[in-house]
C-alpha positions in Angstrom: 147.3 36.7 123.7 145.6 39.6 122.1 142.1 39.7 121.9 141.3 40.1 117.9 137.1 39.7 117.8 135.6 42.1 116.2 134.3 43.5 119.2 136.9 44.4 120.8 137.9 46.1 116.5 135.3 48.1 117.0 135.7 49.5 120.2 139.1 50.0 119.5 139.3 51.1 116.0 135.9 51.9 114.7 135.8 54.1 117.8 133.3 57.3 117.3 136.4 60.1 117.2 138.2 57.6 114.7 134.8 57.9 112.3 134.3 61.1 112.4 138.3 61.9 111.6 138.1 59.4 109.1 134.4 59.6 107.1 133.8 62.9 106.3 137.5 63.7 105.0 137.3 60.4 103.2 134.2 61.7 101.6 135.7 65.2 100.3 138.8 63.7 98.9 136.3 61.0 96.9 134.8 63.8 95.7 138.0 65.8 94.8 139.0 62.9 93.2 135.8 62.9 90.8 135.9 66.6 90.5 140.0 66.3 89.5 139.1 63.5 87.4 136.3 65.0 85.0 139.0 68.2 84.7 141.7 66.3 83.8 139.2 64.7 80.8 138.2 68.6 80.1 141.6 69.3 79.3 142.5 66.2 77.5 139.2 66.3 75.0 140.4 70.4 74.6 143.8 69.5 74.1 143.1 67.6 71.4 141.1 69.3 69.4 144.0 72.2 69.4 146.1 69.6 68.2 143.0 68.8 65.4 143.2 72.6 64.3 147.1 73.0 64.4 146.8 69.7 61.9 144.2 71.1 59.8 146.0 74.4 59.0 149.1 72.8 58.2 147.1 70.0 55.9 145.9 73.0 54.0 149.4 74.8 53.7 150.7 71.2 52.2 147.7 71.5 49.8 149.0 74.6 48.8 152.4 73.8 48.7 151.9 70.2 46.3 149.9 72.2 44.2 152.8 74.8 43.4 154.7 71.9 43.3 152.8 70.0 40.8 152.4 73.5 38.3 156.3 74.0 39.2 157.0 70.8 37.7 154.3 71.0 35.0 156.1 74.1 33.9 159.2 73.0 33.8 158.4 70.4 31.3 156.5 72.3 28.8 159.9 74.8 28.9 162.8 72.0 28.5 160.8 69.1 27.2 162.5 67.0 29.7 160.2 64.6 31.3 162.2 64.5 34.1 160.3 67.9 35.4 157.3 65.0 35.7 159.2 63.1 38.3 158.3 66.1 41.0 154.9 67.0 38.9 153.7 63.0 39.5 154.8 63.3 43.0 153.0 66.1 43.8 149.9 64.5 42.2 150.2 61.2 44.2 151.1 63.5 47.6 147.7 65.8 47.2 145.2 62.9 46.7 146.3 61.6 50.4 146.6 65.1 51.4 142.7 66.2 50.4 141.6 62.7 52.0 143.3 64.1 55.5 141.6 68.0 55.0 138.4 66.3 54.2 138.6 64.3 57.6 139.8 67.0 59.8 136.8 69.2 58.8 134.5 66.3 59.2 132.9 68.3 62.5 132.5 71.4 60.8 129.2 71.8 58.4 130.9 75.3 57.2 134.5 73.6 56.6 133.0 70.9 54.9 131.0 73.1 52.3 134.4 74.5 51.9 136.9 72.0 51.1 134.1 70.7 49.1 134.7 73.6 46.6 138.7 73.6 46.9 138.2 70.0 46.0 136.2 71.1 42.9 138.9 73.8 42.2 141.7 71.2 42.3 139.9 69.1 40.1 140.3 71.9 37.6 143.4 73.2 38.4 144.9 69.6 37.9 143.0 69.2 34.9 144.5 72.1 33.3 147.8 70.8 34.2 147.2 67.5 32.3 145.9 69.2 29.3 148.5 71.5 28.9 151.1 68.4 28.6 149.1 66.6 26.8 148.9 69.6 24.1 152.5 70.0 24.3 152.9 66.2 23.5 150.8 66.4 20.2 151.4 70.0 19.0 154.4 71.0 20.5 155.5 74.1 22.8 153.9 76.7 21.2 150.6 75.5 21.8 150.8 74.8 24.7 152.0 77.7 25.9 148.7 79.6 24.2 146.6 77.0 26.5 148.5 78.1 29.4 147.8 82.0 28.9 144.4 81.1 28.5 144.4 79.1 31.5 145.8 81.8 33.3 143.3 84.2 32.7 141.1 81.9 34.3 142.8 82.6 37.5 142.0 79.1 38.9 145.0 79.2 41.4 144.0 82.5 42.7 140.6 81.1 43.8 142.1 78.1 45.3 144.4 80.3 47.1 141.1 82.4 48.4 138.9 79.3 49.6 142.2 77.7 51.5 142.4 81.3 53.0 139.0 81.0 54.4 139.7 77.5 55.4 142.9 78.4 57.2 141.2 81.5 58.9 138.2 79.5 60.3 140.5 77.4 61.9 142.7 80.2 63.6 139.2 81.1 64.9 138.3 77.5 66.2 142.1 77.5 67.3 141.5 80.5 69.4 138.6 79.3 70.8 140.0 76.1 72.0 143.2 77.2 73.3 140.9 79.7 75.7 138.9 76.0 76.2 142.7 74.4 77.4 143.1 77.6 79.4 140.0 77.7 81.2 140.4 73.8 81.5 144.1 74.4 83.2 142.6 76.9 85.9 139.9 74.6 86.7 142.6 72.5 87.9 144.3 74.4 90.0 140.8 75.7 91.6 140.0 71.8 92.1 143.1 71.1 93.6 142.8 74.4 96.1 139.2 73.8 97.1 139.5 70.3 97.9 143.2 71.1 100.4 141.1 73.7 101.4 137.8 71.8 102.6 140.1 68.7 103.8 141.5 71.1 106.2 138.4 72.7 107.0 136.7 69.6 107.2 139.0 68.0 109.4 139.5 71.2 111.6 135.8 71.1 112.7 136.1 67.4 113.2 138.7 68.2 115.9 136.9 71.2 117.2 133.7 69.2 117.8 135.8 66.5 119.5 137.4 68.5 121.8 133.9 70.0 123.0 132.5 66.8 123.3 135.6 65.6 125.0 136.2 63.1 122.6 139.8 64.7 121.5 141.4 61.3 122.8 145.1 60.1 120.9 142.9 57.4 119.5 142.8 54.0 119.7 145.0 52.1 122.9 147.2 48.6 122.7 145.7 46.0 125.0 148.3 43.6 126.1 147.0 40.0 127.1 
């Protein structure tokens, strides 16, 4: 019957050449696996805040794009008198109030950005106010005066100041864009230099072990079956 007490474990298994084979490479792929670990979260937390920026620039391009919209569709009304041209003009309205909620959260991190979108929010305020005014001047006193309010209005060159702070906006971001994707880079090489140092000192590690085995005549196959 075999002998299973946990002396005769020990001198069979937790023999010294089995600990020393065993401990030390244990101990440098724990710590490879810490070191691979805290990488891997690098790159995740740098990945997504690329993804952050890439969301933010396009949030400002849709800003952009409703408020053509909107003026598109203000315009068109005040021409033809249709008030079908509100249909896409109270779309576009209802489309930029969730869109300036999202810009003001993606810049939430960003004391500069926030100062920012702060004034294009002021700016749109105005902008959209000069929309509804027009209508409603066209509504009470016909197309003639509104068209007066618009050239006035468009003297006032709101649109081209909108289109100046979301430039700023959109450029900051390319620069924290840049930034980050050298952050993902630096992140991804990391990796690899984790992954080669820890092969690498396993091999070592484990090559030494041998080496002072053999030297101490300890270089044995290991443990031996007892039969009963």
């Amino acid at each position: 019957m075999r002998d299973l007490s946990w002396r005769w474990l020990r001198s069979t298994y937790l023999t010294t050449p089995v600990l020393l084979r065993s401990i030390p490479v244990g101990i440098v792929i724990a710590a490879g696996v810490v070191a691979t670990s805290w990488t891997h979260t690098l790159l995740s937390d740098h990945q997504d805040l690329v993804v952050h920026t890439y969301e933010a620039i396009d949030t400002t391009k849709d800003v952009l794009i409703g408020l053509d919209d909107a003026e598109t569709g203000q315009r068109g009304y005040l021409l033809s008198g249709d008030r079908r041209y509100l249909d896409p003009y109270n779309k576009a309205l209802t489309r930029l109030a969730d869109l300036r909620g999202t810009l003001k959260a993606h810049v939430s991190d960003n004391r500069e950005q926030i100062a920012r979108v702060a004034t294009l929010d002021a700016m749109i305020d105005d902008k959209l106010g000069e929309l509804r005014q027009a209508i409603a001047v066209h509504d009470s006193d016909g197309f003639d005066a509104a068209r007066r309010l618009e050239i006035a209005m468009m003297e006032r060159a709101t649109m081209d100041g909108i289109r100046r702070v979301i430039g700023a906006i959109t450029e900051s971001e390319k620069a924290l864009l840049s930034a980050r994707q050298s952050e993902v880079d630096r992140d991804e090489t990391r990796i690899r230099i984790v992954a080669i140092l820890v092969g690498l000192a396993s091999f070592l590690t484990r090559a030494a072990i041998e080496l002072y085995l053999a030297r101490n005549g300890m270089g044995g196959a290991g443990p031996q079956r007892r039969n009963s």
